[in-house]
N, C-alpha and C positions, 0 to 999 in steps of 0.2 A: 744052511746058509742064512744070512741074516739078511731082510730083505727088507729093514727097515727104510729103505731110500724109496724103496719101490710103494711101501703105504703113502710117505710123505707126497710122493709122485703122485699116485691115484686120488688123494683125499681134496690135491689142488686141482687136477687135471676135471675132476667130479663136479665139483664148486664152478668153474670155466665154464664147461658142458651148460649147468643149471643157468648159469647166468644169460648164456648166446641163447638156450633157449629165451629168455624173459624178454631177450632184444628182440629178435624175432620172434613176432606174435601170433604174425597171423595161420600160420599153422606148424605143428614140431617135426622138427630136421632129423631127422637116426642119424644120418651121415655128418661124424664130426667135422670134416674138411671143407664138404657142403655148407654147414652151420655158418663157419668161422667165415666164407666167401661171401654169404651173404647178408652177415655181418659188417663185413667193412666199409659200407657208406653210412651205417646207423651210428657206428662207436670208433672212436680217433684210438682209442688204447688198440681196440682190434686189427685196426688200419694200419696201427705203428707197426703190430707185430705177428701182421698176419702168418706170414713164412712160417716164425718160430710154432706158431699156434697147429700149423698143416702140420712142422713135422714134427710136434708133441703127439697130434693125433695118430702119425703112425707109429711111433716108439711107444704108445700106451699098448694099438694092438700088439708088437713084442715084449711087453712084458709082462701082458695079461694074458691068461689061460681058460678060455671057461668048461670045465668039465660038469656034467651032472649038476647043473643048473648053480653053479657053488664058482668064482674065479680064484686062479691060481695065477702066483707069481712064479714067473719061470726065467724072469732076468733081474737085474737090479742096476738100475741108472746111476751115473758118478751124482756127485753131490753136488757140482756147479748144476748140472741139469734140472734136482731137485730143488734146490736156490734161487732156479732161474725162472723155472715154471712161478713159486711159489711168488716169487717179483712179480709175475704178470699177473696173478690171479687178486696180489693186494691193489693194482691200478685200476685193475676189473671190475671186480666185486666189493671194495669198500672205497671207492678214489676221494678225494675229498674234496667235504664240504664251501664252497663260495664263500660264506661266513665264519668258516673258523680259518681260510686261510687269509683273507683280507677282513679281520677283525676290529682293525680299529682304522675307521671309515667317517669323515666327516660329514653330512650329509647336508648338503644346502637347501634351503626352503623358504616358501611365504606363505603366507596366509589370503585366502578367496575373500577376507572381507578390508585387505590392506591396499594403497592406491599400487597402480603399477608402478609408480616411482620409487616402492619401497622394494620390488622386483629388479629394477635397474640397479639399484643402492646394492643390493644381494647380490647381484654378478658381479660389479667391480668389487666389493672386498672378498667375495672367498673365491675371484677369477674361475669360478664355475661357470660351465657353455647352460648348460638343463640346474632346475630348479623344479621340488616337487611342491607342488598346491596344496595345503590341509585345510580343511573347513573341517571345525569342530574336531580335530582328532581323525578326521578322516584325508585320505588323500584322493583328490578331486583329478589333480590332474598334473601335466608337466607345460610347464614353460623351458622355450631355449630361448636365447640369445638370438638365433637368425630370425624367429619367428617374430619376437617383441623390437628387432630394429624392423623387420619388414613392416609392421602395424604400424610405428614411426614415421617412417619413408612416405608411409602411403598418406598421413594427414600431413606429414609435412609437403606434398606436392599437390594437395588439395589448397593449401594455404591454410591449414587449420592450425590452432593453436597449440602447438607440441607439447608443451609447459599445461595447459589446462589437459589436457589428454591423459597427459602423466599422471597429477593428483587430482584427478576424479573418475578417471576409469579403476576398477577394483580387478585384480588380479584375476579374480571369479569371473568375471566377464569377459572375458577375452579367452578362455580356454576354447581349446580346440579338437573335435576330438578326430579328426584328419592327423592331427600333430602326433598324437599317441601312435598310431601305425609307426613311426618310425622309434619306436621303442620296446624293446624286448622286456616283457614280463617273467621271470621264473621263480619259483617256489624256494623254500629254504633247504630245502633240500636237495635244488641243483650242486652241481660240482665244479669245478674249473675247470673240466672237460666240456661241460655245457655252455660256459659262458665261450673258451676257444671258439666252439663249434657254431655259436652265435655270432659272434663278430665273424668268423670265414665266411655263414653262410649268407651275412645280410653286412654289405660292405657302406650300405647308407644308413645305419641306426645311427641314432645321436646316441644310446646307452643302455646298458643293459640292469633291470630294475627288478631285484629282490626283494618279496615280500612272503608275512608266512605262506601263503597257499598259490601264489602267483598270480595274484586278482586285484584289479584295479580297485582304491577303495581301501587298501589296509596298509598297514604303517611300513613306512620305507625302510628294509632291511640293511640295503646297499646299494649304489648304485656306481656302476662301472661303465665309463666312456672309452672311446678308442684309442683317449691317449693312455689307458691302462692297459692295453690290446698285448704292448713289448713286455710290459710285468710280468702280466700271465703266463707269456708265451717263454718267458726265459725260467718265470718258477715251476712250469710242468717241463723244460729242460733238466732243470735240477731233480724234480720229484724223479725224474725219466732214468736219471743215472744210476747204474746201478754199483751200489756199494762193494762189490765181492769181482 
């Protein structure tokens, strides 16, 4: 018998295994069904599809055999099943990357040694909420919109001169680093799993802020607010569908 469905089954079901273990870290699960339960508050692909994942684990024990230290196939799975596993193992273990699915990203900004009125001038023409800070190539910090009308509000009820505030306070001076807290930093090698999981788990960030290594201080890769939230949420819909 040709039991070709049945390697394709094991080689994805293997890869899965490997992966929940890497999710769970703090110590390794033997128990695949155990694995994938404790799994699903770490990984949204997991959470999607926990069920199917429990009952791969048990259709793996029927169709593996292990004799004398060696497994044997002793059933062979249809081919949607093989297909299916093989769909959940590529959202798994390769999902994609934040920057190659949102590639082409405008990114707004000012400069730490420009007046903050060249800050205000940057919100109204690219209607951006957050604006990143660079001094010298570096990125120093973020400015939002609520923060730079609040510092407003506040001289203008002092009676102070709003217009002088503007062009002689410098962008670099006013950063905040209270403000950063409500900004999610991630690495380039997050996914759009990570950013979902961002925006669900922290419902008051102003944005979520890709750079290579996820550290404040390096050039802004992308950056994604909540009004991107429905994007996301309806392109890992599409990624989610399965073709077959």
């Amino acid at each position: 018998m040709d039991y070709a469905n049945a390697a394709r089954f094991l080689k994805s079901y293997n890869k899965i295994e490997s992966q929940l273990k890497l999710l769970y870290h703090e110590r390794p699960m033997q128990n695949f069904t155990d694995l994938v339960k404790r799994c699903t508050d770490r990984n949204l692909t997991v959470r999607r599809y926990e069920n199917e994942l429990v009952d791969y684990g048990k259709l793996r024990n029927a169709i593996v055999h292990r004799a004398g230290g060696s497994e044997l196939f002793i059933a062979n799975p249809s081919i949607e099943v093989v297909e299916n596993i093989e769909f959940i193992e590529k959202q798994l273990c390769t999902p994609p990357l934040l920057v190659d699915v949102f590639k082409v990203r405008t990114i707004a900004k000012v400069f730490a040694d420009k007046p903050l009125l060249s800050a205000v001038e940057e919100f109204a023409r690219t209607e951006k909420k957050s604006l990143v800070v660079y001094d010298h190539g570096t990125a120093k910090g973020m400015l939002n919109t609520y923060y730079v009308f609040r510092l407003i509000a506040e001289r203008a009820a002092r009676g102070e001169d709003v217009t002088k505030f503007l062009t002689e306070t410098l962008c670099g001076d006013v950063l905040d680093a209270e403000l950063l807290e409500k900004y999610v930093l991630l690495s380039s090698k997050a996914t759009v799993f990570d950013a979902f999981a961002a925006f669900e788990e922290r419902k008051d960030i102003y944005a979520v802020i890709v750079t290579e290594s996820g550290r404040l201080g390096e050039k802004a890769l992308l950056v994604l607010t909540p009004s991107d939230f429905p994007a996301i949420n309806r392109w890992l819909e599409t990624y989610a569908a399965k073709s077959f």
